[in-house]
N, C-alpha and C positions, 0 to 999 in steps of 0.2 A: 450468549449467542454463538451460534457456529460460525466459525471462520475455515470458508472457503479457497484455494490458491487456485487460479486457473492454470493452463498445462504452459502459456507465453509466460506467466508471472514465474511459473516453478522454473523452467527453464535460465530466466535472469535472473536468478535466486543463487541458483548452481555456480554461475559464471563470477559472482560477488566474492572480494578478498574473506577471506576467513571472519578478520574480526567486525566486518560487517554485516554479517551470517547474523553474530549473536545478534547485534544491535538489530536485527530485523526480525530475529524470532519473539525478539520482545517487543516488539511495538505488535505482531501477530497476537501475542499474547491479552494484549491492551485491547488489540480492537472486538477480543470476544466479551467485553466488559460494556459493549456499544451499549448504550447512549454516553456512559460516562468516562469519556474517549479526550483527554487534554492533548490539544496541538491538533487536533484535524479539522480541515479548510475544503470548504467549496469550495470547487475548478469551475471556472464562467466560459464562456462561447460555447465553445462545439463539446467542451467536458463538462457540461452543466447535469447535474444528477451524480456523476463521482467527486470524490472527498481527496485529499490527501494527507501524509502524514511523512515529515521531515525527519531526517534522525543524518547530523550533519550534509556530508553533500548529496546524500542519497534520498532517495525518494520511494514511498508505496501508495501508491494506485487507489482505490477500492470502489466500490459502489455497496450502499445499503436494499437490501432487499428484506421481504416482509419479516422472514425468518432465518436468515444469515446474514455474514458480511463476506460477501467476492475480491478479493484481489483481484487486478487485475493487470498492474506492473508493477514492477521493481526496478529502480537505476538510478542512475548517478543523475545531477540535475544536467549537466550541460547536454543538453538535445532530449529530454523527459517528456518534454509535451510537442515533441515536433511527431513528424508521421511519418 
């Protein structure tokens, strides 16, 4: 499956320590493998329909669509799902 990065996700991407770079182009890598994706989690309330995927205190985003997968943020957990 294609993996998508939105232009907000790419952006907080850039701004991430070095060797959390790697650790996030790998889970990228993982999620082109969707369905068979270990460690990603429905988001309930208001992020019901996106997933996400840990890789220590960081966090990626995504939503599934028919024929890719969207990022749609990257960051650290403390303030992740606030607005």
């Amino acid at each position: 499956m294609r993996v998508v990065v939105t232009a907000l996700a790419n952006r907080q991407f850039d701004e991430l320590p070095t060797h959390v770079k790697d650790r996030v182009r790998r889970i990228f890598a993982r999620l082109a493998r969707w369905p068979d994706v270990s460690g990603a989690r429905p988001l309930r309330g208001p992020l019901v329909g996106q997933f996400r995927i840990r890789t220590g205190h960081y966090r990626v985003q995504f939503q599934v669509e028919v024929d890719r997968i969207v990022v749609t943020r990257v960051g650290h957990r403390d303030g992740f799902y606030d607005d």
